[in-house]
Backbone as CSV, one residue per row, in Angstrom:
resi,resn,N_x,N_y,N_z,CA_x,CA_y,CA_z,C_x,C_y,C_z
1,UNK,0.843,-1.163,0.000,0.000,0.000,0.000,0.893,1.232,0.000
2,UNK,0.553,2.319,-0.736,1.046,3.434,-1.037,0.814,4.171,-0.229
3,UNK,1.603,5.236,0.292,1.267,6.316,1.173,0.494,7.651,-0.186
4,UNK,-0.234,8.680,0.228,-0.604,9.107,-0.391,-0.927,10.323,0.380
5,UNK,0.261,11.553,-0.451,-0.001,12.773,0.633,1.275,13.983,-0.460
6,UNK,1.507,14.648,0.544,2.612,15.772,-0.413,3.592,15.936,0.850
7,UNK,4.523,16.326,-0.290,5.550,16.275,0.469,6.290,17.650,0.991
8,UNK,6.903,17.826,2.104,7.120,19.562,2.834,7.622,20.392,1.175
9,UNK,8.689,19.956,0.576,9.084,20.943,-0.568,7.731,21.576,-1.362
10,UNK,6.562,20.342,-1.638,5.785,20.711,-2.164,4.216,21.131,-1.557
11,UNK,4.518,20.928,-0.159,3.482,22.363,0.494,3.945,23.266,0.586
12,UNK,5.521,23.399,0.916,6.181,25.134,0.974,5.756,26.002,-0.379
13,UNK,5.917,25.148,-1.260,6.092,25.592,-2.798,4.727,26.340,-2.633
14,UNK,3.623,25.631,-3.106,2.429,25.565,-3.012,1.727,27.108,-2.157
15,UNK,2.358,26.736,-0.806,2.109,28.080,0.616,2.849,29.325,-0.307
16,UNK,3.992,29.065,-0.739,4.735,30.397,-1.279,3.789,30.951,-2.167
17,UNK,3.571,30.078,-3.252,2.554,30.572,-4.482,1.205,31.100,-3.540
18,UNK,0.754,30.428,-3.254,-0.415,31.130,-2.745,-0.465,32.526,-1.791
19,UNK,0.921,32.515,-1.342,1.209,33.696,-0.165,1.277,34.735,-1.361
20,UNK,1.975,34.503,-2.598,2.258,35.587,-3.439,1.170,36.222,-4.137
21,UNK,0.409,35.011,-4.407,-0.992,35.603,-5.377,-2.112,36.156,-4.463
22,UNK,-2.245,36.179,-2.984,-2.873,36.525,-2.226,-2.134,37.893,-1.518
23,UNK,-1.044,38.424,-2.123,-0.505,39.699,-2.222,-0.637,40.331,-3.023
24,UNK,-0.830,39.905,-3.612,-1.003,40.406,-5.131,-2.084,41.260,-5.370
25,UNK,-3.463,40.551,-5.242,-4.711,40.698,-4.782,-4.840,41.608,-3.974
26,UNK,-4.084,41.475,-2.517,-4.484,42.440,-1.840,-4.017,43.716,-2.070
27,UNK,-2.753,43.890,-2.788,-2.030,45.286,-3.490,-2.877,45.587,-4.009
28,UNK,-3.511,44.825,-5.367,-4.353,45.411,-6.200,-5.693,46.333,-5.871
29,UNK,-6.226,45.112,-4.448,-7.082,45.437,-4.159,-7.391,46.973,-3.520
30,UNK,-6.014,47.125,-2.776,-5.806,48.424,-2.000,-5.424,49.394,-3.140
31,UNK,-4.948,49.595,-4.326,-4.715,50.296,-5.023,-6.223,50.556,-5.734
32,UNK,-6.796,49.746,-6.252,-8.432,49.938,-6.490,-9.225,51.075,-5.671
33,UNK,-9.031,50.399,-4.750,-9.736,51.469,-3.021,-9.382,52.488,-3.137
34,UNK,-8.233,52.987,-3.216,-7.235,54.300,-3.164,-8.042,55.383,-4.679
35,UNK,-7.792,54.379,-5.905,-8.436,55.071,-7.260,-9.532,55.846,-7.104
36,UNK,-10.975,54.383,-6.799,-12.296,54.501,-6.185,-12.350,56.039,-4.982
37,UNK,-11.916,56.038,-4.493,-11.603,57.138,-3.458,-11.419,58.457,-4.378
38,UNK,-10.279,58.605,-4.562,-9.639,59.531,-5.244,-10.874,60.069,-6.638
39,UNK,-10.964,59.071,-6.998,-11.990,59.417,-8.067,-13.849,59.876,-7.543
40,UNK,-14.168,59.101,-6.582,-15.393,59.350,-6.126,-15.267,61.016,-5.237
41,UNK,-13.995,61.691,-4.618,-13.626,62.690,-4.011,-13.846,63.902,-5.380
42,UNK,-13.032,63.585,-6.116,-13.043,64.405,-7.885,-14.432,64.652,-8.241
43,UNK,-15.313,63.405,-8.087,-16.907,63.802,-8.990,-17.606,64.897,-7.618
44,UNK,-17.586,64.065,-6.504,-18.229,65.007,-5.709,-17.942,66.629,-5.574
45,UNK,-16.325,66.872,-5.863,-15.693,68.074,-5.722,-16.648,68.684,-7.281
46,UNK,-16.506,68.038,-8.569,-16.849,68.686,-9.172,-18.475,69.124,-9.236
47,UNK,-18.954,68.052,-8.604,-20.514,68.268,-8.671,-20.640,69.784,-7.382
48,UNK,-20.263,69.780,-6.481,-20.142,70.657,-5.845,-19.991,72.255,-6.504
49,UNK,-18.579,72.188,-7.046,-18.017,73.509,-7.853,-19.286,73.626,-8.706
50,UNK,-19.770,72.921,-9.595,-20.281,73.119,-10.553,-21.644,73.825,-10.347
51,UNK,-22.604,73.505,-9.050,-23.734,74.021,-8.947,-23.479,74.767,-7.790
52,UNK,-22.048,75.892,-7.152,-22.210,77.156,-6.788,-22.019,77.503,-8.386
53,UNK,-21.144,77.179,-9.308,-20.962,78.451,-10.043,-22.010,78.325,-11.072
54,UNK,-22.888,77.251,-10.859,-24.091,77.713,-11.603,-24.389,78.587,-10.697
55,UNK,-24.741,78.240,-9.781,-25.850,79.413,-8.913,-24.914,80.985,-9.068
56,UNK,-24.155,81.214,-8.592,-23.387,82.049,-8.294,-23.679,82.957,-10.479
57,UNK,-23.307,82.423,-11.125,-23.398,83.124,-12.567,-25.061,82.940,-12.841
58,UNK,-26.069,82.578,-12.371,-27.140,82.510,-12.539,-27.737,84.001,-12.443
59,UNK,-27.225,84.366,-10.609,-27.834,84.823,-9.988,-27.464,86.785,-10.490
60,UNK,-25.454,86.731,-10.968,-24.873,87.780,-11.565,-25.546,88.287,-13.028
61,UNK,-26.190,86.673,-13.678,-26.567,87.445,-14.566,-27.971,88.381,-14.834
62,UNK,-28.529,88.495,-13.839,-29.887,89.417,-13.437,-29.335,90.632,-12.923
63,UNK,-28.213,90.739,-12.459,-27.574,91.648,-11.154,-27.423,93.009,-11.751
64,UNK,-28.158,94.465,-11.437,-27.629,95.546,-11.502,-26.346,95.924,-10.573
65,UNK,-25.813,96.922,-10.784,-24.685,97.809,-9.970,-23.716,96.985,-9.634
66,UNK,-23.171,95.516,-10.481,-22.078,95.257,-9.434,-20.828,95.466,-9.328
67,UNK,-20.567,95.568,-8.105,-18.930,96.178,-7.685,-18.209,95.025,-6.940
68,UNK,-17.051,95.065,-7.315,-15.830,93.946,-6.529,-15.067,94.818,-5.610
69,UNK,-14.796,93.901,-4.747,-13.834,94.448,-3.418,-12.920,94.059,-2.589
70,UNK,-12.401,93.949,-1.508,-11.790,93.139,-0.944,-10.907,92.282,-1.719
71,UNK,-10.220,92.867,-2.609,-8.552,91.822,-3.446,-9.317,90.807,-3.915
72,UNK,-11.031,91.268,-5.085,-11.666,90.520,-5.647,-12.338,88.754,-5.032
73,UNK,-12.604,89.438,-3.444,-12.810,87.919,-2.538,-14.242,88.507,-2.311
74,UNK,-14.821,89.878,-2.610,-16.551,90.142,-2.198,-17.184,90.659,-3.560
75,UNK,-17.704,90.295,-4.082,-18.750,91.019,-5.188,-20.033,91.414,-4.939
76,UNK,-19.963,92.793,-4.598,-21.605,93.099,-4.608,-22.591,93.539,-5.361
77,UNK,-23.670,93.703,-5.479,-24.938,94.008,-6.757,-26.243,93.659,-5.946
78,UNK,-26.789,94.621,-7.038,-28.337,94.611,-6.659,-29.111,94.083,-7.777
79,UNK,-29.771,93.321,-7.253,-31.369,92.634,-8.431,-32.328,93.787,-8.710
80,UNK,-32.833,93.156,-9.936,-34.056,94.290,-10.546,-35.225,93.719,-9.660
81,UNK,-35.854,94.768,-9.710,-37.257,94.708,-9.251,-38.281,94.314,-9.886
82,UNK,-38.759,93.202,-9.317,-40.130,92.218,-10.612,-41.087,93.103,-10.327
83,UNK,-41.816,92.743,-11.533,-42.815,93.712,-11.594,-44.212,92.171,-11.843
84,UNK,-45.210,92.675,-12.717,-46.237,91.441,-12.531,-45.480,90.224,-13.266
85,UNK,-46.740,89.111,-12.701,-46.650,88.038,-13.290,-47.088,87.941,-14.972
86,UNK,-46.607,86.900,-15.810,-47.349,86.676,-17.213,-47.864,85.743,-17.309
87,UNK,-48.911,86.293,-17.660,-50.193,85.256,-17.979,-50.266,84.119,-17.880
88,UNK,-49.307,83.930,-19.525,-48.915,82.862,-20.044,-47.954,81.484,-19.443
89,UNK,-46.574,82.550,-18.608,-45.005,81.474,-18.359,-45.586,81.299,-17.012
90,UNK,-46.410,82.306,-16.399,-46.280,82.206,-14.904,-45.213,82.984,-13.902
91,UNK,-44.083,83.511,-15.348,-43.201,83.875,-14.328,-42.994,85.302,-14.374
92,UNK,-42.434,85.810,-12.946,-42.346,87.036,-12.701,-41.444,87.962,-14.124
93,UNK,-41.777,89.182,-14.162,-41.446,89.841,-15.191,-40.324,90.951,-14.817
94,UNK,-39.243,91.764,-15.199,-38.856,92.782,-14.647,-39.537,93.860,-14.514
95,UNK,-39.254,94.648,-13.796,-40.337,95.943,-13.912,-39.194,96.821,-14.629
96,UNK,-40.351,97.362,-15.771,-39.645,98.541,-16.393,-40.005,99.959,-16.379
97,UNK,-39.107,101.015,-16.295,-38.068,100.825,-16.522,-37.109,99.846,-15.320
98,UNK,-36.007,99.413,-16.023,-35.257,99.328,-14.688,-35.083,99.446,-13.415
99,UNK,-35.429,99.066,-12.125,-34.885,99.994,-10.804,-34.405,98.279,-10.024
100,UNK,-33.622,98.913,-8.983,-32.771,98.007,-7.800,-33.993,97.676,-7.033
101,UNK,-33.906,96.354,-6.569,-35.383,95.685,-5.599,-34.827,96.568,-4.309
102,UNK,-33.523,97.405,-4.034,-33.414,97.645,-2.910,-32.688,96.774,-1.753
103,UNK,-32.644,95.529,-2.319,-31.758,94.592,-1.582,-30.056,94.452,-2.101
104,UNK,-28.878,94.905,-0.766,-27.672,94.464,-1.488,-27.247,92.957,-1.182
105,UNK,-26.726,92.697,-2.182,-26.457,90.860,-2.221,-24.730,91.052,-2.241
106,UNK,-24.307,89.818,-1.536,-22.934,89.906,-2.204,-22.800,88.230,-2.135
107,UNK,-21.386,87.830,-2.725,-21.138,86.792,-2.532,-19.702,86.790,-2.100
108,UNK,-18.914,86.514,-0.465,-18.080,86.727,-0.181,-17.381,85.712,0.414
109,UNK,-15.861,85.420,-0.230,-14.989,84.156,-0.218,-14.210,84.630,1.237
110,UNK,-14.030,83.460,2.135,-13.009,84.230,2.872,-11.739,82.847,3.203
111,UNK,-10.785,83.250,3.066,-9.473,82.302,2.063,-8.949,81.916,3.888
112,UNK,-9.236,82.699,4.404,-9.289,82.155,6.273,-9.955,80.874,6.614
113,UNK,-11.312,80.563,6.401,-11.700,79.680,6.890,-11.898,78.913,5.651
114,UNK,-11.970,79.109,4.557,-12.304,78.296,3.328,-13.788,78.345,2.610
115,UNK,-14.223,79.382,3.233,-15.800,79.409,3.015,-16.382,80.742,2.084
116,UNK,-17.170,80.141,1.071,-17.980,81.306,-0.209,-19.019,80.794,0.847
117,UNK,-19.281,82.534,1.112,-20.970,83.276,1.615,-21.519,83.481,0.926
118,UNK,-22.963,83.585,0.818,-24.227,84.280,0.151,-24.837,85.210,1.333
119,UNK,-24.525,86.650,0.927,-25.124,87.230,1.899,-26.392,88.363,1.180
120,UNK,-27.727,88.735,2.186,-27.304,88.718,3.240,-27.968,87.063,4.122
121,UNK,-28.361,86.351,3.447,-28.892,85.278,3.421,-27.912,84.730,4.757
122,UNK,-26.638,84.973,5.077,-25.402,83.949,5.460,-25.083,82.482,4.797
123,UNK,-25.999,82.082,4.155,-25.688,80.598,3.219,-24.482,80.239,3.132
124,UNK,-23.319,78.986,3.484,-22.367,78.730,3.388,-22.654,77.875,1.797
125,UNK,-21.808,78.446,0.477,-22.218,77.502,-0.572,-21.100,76.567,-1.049
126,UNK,-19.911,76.812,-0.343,-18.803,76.120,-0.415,-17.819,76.508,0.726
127,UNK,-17.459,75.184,1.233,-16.282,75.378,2.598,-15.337,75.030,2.389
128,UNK,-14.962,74.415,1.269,-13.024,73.773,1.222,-12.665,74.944,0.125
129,UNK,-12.678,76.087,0.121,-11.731,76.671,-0.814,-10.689,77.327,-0.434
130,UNK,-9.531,76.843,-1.393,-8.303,76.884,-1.271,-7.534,78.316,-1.721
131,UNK,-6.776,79.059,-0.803,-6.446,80.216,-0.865,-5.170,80.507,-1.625
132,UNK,-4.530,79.525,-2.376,-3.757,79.672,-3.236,-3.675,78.485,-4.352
133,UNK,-2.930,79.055,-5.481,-2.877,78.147,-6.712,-2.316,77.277,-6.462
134,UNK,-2.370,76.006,-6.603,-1.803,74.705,-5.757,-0.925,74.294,-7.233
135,UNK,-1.420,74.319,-8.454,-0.824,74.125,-10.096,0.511,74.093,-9.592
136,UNK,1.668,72.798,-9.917,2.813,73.224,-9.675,3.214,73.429,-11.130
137,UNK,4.171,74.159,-11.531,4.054,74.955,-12.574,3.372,76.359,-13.273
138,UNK,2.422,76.489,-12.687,1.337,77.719,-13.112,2.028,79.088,-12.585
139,UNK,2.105,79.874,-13.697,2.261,81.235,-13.068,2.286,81.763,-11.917
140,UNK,0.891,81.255,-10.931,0.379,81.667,-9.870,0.785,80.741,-8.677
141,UNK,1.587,79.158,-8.952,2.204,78.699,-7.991,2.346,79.203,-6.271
142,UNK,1.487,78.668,-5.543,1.421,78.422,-4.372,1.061,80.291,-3.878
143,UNK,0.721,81.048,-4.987,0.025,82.728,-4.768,-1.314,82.512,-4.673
144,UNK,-1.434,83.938,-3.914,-3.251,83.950,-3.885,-3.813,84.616,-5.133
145,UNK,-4.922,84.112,-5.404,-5.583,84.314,-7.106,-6.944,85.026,-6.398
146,UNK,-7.422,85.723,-7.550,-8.594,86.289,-7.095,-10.053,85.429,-7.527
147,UNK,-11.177,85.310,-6.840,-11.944,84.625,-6.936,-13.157,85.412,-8.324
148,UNK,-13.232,86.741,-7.902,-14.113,87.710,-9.071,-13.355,88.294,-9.322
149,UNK,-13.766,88.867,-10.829,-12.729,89.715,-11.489,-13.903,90.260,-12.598
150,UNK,-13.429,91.778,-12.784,-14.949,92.772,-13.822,-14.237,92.361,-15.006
151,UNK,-15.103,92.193,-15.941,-14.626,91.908,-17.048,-15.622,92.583,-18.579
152,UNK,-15.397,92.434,-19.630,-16.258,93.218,-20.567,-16.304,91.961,-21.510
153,UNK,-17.426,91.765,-22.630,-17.387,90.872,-23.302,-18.665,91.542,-24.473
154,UNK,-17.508,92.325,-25.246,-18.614,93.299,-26.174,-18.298,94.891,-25.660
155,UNK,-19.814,94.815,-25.688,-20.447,96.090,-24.708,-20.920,95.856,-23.308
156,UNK,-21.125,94.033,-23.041,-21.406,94.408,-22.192,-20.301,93.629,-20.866
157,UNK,-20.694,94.100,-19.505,-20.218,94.071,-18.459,-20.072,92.709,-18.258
158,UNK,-19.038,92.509,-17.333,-19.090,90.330,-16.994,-18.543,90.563,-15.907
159,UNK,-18.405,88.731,-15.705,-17.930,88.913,-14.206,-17.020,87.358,-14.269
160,UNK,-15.874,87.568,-14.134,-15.054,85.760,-14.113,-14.456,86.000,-12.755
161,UNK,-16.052,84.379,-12.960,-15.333,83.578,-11.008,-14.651,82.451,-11.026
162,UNK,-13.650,82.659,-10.582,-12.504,81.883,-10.278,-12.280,80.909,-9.156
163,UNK,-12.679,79.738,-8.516,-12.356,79.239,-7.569,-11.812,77.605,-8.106
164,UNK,-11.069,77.370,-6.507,-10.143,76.130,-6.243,-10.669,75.910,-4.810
165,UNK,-11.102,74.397,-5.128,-11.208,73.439,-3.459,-10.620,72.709,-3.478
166,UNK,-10.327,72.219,-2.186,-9.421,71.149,-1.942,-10.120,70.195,-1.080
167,UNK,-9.363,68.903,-1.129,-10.299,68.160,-0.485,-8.881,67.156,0.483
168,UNK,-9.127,66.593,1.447,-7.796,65.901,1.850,-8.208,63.934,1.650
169,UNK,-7.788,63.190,0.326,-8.057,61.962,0.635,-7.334,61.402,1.246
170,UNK,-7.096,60.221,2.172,-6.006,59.519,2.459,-4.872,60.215,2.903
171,UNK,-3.874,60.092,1.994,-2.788,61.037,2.459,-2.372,62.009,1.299
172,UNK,-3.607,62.339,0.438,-2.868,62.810,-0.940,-4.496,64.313,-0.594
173,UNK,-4.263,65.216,-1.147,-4.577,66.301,-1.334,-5.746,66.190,-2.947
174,UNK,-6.391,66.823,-3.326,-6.769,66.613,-4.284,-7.460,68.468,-4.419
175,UNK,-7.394,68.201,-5.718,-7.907,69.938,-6.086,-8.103,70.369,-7.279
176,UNK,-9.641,70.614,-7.319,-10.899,71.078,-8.409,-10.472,72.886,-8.770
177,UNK,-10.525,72.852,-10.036,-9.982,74.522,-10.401,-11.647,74.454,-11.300
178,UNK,-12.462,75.213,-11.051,-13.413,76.051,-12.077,-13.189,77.414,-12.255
179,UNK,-13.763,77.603,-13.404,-13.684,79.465,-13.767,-14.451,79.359,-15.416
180,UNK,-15.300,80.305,-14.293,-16.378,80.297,-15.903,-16.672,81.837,-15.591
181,UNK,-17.354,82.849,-16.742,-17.365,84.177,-16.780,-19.257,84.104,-17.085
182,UNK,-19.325,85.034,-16.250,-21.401,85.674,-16.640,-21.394,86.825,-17.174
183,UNK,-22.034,86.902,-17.992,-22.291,88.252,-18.479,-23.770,88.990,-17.406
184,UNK,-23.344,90.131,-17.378,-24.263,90.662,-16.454,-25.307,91.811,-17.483
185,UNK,-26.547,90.789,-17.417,-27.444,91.197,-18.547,-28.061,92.664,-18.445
186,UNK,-28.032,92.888,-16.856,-28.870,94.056,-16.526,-28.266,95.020,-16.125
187,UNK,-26.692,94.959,-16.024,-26.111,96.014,-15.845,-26.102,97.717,-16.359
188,UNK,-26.238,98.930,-15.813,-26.650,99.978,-16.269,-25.057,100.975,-16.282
């Protein structure tokens, strides 16, 4: 009768291979995690950026009188004054001629705590923004950039908002740059 079994060279062998491919796996696996992360941090950052600076250029492009201030970190302006409803859309109309509803609005970044205000509302609409150009290479390298800036496009008046958040994953930093320009329709 035969013995029937394996022998130590060929369970070591065997344990080695399996120790290796079960490293393997788990590298991979942890490098996956890390991506997944990194990447799920990116969409949220951008979904974030993306609907202040909708809101934020939504709201400029209705805006009479606006003025920048504070090393382009406060922009202020006033909304027109609605006048009736239409019939038809339902929706409020401007009143003409022109006039200010009387309310001042601003929207003010402060590079201290990381936070774009909506005032006078106080609304926090973003809290991770980053007070300098993080771009290694960029002109503006590790300087402070301005968030509004007046701009012209034609005849008429604009406004390019500029922001950077940061987010901290793991041990790596990550950081969303938007900048899109509104034209300010109602400007006088």
């Amino acid at each position: 009768m035969k013995n029937r079994g394996f022998t130590l060279v060929e369970l070591t062998t065997g344990m080695g291979i399996l120790a290796a491919v079960l490293m393997g796996s788990a590298t991979l696996l942890m490098t996956g995690m890390r991506s997944f992360q990194k990447t799920t941090t990116d969409v949220d950052m951008t979904n974030q950026n993306s609907n202040t600076m909708r809101r934020i250029s939504d709201t400029l492009r209705q805006a009479m009188n606006v003025s920048i201030s504070n090393s382009g970190k406060t922009i202020t302006f006033n909304l027109p004054k609605m006048g009736a409803i239409d019939p038809v859309t339902g929706e409020s109309e401007l009143k003409e001629p022109l006039q200010s509803d009387g309310v001042t609005r601003a929207f003010v970044v402060n590079f201290d705590n990381g936070k774009l205000v909506e005032l006078p509302s106080g609304r926090v609409l973003m809290n991770t923004i980053s007070p300098t150009d993080p771009q290694v290479g960029s002109s503006q390298f590790n300087q402070a950039y301005t968030p509004f800036q007046l701009t012209s496009i034609g005849s008429y008046r604009a406004v390019t908002i500029n922001l950077i958040t940061k987010k901290n994953v793991i041990t790596d930093q990550r950081y969303m740059r938007m900048k899109t320009t509104a034209v300010v329709r109602n400007s006088q």
